[in-house]
Phi, psi and omega in degrees: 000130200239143207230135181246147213249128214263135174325328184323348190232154203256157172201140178283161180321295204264035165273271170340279160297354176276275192002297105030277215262313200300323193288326150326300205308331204253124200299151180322327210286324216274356189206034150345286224258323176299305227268000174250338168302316175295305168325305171258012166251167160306110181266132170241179167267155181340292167279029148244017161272135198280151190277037162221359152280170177259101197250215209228134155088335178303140185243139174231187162229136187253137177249104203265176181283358124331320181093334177261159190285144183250132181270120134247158191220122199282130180243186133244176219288325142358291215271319176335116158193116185297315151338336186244007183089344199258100193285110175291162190284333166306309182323137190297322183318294202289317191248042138282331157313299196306145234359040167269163184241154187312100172135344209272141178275129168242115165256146173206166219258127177271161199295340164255028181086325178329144157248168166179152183253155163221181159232131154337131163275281196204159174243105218274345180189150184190113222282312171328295161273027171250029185085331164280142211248343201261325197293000000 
Protein backbone atom coordinates (compact mmCIF):
# COMPACT_ATOMS: atom_id res chain seq x y z
CA UNK A 1 0.00 0.00 0.00
CA UNK A 2 1.51 3.17 -1.12
CA UNK A 3 0.71 6.57 1.25
CA UNK A 4 0.90 9.93 -0.54
CA UNK A 5 2.44 12.24 1.06
CA UNK A 6 0.60 15.71 1.44
CA UNK A 7 2.80 19.26 0.18
CA UNK A 8 2.12 20.34 3.87
CA UNK A 9 5.28 19.86 4.96
CA UNK A 10 8.46 22.07 5.55
CA UNK A 11 12.42 21.24 5.68
CA UNK A 12 14.86 22.96 6.40
CA UNK A 13 17.85 23.59 3.82
CA UNK A 14 20.48 21.58 5.54
CA UNK A 15 17.70 19.22 6.61
CA UNK A 16 17.34 18.70 2.87
CA UNK A 17 20.81 18.20 1.98
CA UNK A 18 21.93 16.11 4.73
CA UNK A 19 18.85 13.71 3.37
CA UNK A 20 19.64 13.99 0.20
CA UNK A 21 23.24 12.81 0.42
CA UNK A 22 21.81 10.23 3.16
CA UNK A 23 19.60 8.64 0.53
CA UNK A 24 22.63 8.26 -2.07
CA UNK A 25 23.91 6.06 0.52
CA UNK A 26 21.09 3.51 0.36
CA UNK A 27 19.80 0.86 -2.00
CA UNK A 28 17.05 2.88 -3.99
CA UNK A 29 13.95 0.53 -2.86
CA UNK A 30 14.99 1.76 0.55
CA UNK A 31 14.33 5.03 1.10
CA UNK A 32 10.94 5.54 -1.08
CA UNK A 33 8.54 7.17 1.11
CA UNK A 34 11.79 9.93 2.11
CA UNK A 35 12.75 10.57 -0.98
CA UNK A 36 8.95 11.82 -2.25
CA UNK A 37 8.83 13.82 0.81
CA UNK A 38 12.21 15.56 -0.32
CA UNK A 39 10.25 16.14 -3.25
CA UNK A 40 7.68 17.52 -2.09
CA UNK A 41 8.23 19.70 0.53
CA UNK A 42 8.59 23.32 1.36
CA UNK A 43 12.54 23.86 1.93
CA UNK A 44 13.33 27.49 4.01
CA UNK A 45 16.24 28.30 5.65
CA UNK A 46 17.05 27.41 9.14
CA UNK A 47 16.03 30.68 10.77
CA UNK A 48 12.56 30.91 8.87
CA UNK A 49 11.38 27.75 9.98
CA UNK A 50 8.54 28.27 12.54
CA UNK A 51 9.38 26.44 16.05
CA UNK A 52 6.66 24.14 16.10
CA UNK A 53 8.16 21.88 13.03
CA UNK A 54 9.70 18.83 12.95
CA UNK A 55 13.02 19.25 11.89
CA UNK A 56 16.09 16.82 12.70
CA UNK A 57 17.08 16.59 16.09
CA UNK A 58 13.74 17.88 17.39
CA UNK A 59 12.35 16.05 20.83
CA UNK A 60 8.58 16.17 20.82
CA UNK A 61 5.67 14.45 22.66
CA UNK A 62 3.82 12.24 20.89
CA UNK A 63 0.01 10.98 21.89
CA UNK A 64 1.00 7.23 20.21
CA UNK A 65 -1.32 4.61 19.05
CA UNK A 66 -0.82 3.28 22.89
CA UNK A 67 -2.88 6.38 24.28
CA UNK A 68 -0.03 7.40 26.41
CA UNK A 69 2.24 10.48 25.64
CA UNK A 70 5.57 9.29 24.19
CA UNK A 71 8.47 11.79 24.38
CA UNK A 72 10.58 11.46 21.03
CA UNK A 73 13.34 12.76 19.42
CA UNK A 74 13.87 12.36 15.22
CA UNK A 75 17.27 11.51 14.47
CA UNK A 76 19.58 9.78 11.92
CA UNK A 77 20.13 6.83 11.75
CA UNK A 78 23.44 6.43 13.43
CA UNK A 79 22.06 8.36 16.16
CA UNK A 80 18.98 6.04 16.37
CA UNK A 81 17.73 4.22 19.81
CA UNK A 82 14.74 3.36 20.28
CA UNK A 83 14.45 2.20 23.41
CA UNK A 84 15.95 5.78 24.66
CA UNK A 85 13.17 7.63 22.25
CA UNK A 86 15.67 8.69 19.39
CA UNK A 87 13.68 7.73 16.35
CA UNK A 88 15.42 7.44 12.93
CA UNK A 89 14.19 9.54 10.24
CA UNK A 90 14.49 6.37 7.97
CA UNK A 91 11.93 4.70 10.32
CA UNK A 92 8.03 4.76 9.00
CA UNK A 93 7.44 6.75 12.42
CA UNK A 94 10.41 9.03 11.61
CA UNK A 95 9.91 10.14 8.49
CA UNK A 96 6.07 10.63 8.85
CA UNK A 97 7.12 12.83 11.31
CA UNK A 98 9.67 14.80 9.86
CA UNK A 99 8.34 18.45 8.77
CA UNK A 100 4.72 18.31 10.16
CA UNK A 101 3.76 20.26 12.64
CA UNK A 102 2.68 20.51 16.43
CA UNK A 103 -1.22 19.40 16.59
CA UNK A 104 -1.10 17.53 13.30
CA UNK A 105 -2.21 13.27 13.21
CA UNK A 106 0.74 11.69 11.39
CA UNK A 107 -0.05 8.04 10.14
CA UNK A 108 2.40 5.78 8.47
CA UNK A 109 2.12 1.97 7.43
CA UNK A 110 3.64 -0.70 9.68
CA UNK A 111 6.27 -3.53 8.87
CA UNK A 112 3.17 -6.18 8.70
CA UNK A 113 1.31 -3.86 6.22
CA UNK A 114 -0.84 -2.51 9.13
CA UNK A 115 -1.25 1.44 9.97
CA UNK A 116 -0.94 4.15 12.98
CA UNK A 117 -1.24 7.13 13.94
CA UNK A 118 -0.48 9.85 16.97
CA UNK A 119 -0.58 13.33 17.26
CA UNK A 120 1.76 15.81 17.67
CA UNK A 121 1.28 17.00 21.14
CA UNK A 122 3.73 19.40 21.42
CA UNK A 123 7.34 20.35 20.09
CA UNK A 124 9.12 20.28 23.47
CA UNK A 125 12.88 21.45 21.86
CA UNK A 126 14.01 22.10 18.02
CA UNK A 127 17.44 22.65 17.90
CA UNK A 128 16.43 25.98 14.62
CA UNK A 129 14.80 27.67 17.79
CA UNK A 130 16.88 27.84 20.49
CA UNK A 131 19.60 29.20 17.16
CA UNK A 132 21.24 26.33 16.28
CA UNK A 133 21.60 26.40 12.89
CA UNK A 134 24.36 23.30 11.99
CA UNK A 135 22.75 20.23 14.12
Amino acid sequence: MEIAIPVERTLTELDHVRLTRLLRELPASAGTTLQDLLESSDVVAPPAVAPTVVTMYTQLLLHGPNGAPTRLTLCYPEDAEPALGFISVLSPVGTGLLGRRAGETVRWVLPDGGEASARILAVLFQPEACGDYET
